[in-house]
C-alpha positions as CSV (number, residue, x, y, z in Angstrom):
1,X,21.5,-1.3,6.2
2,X,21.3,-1.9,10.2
3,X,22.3,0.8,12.1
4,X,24.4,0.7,15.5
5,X,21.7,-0.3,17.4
6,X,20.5,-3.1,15.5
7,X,17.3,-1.2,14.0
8,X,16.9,-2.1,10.2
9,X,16.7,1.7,8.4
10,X,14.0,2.1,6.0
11,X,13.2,5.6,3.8
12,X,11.1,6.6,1.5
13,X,11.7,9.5,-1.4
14,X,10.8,10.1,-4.8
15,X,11.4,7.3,-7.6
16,X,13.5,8.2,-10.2
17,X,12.8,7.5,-13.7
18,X,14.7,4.0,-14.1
19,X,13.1,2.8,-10.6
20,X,9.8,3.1,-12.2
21,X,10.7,0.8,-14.6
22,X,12.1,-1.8,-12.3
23,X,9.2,-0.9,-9.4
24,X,7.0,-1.6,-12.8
25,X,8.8,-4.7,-13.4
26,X,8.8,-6.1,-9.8
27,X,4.8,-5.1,-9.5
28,X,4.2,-7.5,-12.8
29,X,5.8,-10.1,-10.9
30,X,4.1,-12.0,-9.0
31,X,5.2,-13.2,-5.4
32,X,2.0,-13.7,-3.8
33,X,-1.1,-14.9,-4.4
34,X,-2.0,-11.8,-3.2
35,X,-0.4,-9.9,-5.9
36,X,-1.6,-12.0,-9.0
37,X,-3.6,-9.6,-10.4
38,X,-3.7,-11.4,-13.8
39,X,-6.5,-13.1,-16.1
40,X,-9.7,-11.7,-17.5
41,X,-11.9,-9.2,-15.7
42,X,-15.1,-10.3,-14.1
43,X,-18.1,-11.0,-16.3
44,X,-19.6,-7.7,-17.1
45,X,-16.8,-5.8,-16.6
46,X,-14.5,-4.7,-20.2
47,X,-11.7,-2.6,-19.0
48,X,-9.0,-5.1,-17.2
49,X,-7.1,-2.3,-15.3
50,X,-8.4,1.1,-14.2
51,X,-6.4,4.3,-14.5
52,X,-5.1,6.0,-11.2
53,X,-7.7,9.1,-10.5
54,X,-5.9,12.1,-9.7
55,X,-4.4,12.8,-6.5
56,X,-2.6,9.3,-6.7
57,X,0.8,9.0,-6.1
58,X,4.3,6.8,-5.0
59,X,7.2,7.1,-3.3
60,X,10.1,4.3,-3.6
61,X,11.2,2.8,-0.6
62,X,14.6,2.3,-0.1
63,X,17.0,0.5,2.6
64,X,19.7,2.8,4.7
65,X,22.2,2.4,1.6
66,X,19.7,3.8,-0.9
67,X,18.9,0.4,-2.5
68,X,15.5,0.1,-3.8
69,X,12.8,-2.2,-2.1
70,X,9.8,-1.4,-3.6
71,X,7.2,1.3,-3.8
72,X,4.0,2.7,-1.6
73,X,0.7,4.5,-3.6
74,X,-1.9,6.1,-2.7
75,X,-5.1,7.0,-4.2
76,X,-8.1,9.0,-3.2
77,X,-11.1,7.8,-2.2
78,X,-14.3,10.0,-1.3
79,X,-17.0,9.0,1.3
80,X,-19.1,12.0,0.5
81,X,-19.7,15.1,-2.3
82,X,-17.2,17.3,-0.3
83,X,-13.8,17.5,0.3
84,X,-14.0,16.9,3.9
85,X,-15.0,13.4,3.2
86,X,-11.8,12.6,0.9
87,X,-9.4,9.7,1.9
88,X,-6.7,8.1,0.9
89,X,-6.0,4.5,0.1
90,X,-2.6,3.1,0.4
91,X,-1.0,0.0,-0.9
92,X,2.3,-1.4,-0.8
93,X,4.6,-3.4,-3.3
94,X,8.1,-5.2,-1.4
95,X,10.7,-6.8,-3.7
96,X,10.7,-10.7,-2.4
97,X,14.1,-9.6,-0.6
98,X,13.1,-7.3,1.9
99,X,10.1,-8.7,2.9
100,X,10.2,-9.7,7.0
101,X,12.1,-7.1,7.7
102,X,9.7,-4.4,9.3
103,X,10.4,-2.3,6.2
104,X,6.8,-2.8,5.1
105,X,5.8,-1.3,8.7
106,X,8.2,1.4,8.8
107,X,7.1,2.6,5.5
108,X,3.6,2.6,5.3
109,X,4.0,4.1,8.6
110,X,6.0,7.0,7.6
111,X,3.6,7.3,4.5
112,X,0.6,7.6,6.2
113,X,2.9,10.3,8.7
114,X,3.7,11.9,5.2
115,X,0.1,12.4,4.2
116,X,-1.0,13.7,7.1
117,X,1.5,16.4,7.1
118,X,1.1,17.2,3.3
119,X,-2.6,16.8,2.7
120,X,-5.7,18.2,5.0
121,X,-7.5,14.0,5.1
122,X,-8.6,13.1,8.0
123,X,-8.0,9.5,7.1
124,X,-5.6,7.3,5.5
125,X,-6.9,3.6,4.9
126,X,-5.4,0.4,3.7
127,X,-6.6,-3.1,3.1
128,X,-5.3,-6.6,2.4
129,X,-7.0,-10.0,1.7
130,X,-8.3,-11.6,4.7
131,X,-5.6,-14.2,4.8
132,X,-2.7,-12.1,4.7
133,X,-1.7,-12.4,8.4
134,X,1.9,-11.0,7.6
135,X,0.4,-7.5,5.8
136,X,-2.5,-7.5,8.7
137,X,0.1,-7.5,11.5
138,X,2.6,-4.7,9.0
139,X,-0.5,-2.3,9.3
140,X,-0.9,-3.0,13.1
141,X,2.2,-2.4,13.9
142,X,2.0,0.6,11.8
143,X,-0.7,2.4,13.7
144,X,-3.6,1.0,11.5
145,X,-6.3,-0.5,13.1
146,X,-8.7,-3.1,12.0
147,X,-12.3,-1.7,11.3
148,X,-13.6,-4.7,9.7
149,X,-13.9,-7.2,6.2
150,X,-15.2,-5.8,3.1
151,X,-17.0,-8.7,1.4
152,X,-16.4,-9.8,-2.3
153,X,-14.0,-6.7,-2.9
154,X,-11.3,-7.6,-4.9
155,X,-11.3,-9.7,-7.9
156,X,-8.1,-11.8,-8.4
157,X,-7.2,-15.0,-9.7
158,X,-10.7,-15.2,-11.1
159,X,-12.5,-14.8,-8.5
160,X,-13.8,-12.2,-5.4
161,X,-11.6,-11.8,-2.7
162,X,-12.6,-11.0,1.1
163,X,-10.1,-7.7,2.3
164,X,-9.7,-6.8,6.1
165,X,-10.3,-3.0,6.4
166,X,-7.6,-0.8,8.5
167,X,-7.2,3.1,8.7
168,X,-5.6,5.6,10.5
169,X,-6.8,8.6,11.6
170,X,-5.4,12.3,12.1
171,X,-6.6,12.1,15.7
172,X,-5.4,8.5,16.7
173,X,-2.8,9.0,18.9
């Protein structure tokens, strides 16, 4: 939906129970190499998908008429034995359709906004491969900034994968 001004409206709010299945669906899709999470594990490693630890969560993102677009998560991540030193990862899913929109900025955006308000982190991080140039630019836009490449993290498409870093912090302005 635009709104009078031109501005595209983005929201985000609980899924309901049928949107998990199609945000399900849409997630097995694959419309990036990015996203093509498929094959065998590494060598060494049994378990092809890891549960979400608790504290995880996702909200569906939806367009100004309520129409679902896709779905943000997060996920905790600890940097230390004490709570202090908990953060939390985000990611981001967007149907095909509304990518190139700005709803990808305006949502992870309002759910890193979210988590500061609901949770007591200090920092919200999210990270992309190193050659996603349209996801690097979402997350500056976004308030994220770029803190630097974690080598080797990801495996996909049978191989390790390179991700630029970017977080937010409580005190970034």
């Amino acid at each position: 939906m635009t709104a009078p001004d031109g501005e595209v409206t983005t929201r985000l709010r609980a899924p309901r129970p049928d949107e998990l299945r199609t945000l399900r669906r849409w997630r097995e899709q694959v419309l990036s190499p990015y996203e093509d999470f498929a094959g065998e594990p590494p060598p060494g490693v049994t378990v092809a998908v890891l549960p979400l630890p608790q504290g995880s969560g996702e909200l569906a993102v939806t367009d100004g008429r309520d129409r679902l677009l896709g779905g943000v998560g997060w996920r905790p991540v600890t940097y230390g034995p004490n709570a202090g030193s908990q953060a939390l990862d985000i990611g981001i899913s967007l149907h095909g359709t509304a990518r190139g929109r700005g709803h990808g900025t305006r949502a992870q955006r309002m759910l890193a906004e979210h988590l500061f308000a609901t949770t007591g982190v200090h920092r919200v991080q999210a990270s992309t491969d190193v050659e996603n140039l349209a996801e690097q630019a979402a997350l500056e836009r976004a308030g994220f900034r770029r803190e630097g490449v974690l080598r080797g993290a990801q495996w996909r498409q049978g191989a390790f994968h390179d991700l630029a870093a970017y977080a937010r912090l409580r005190t970034d302005a």
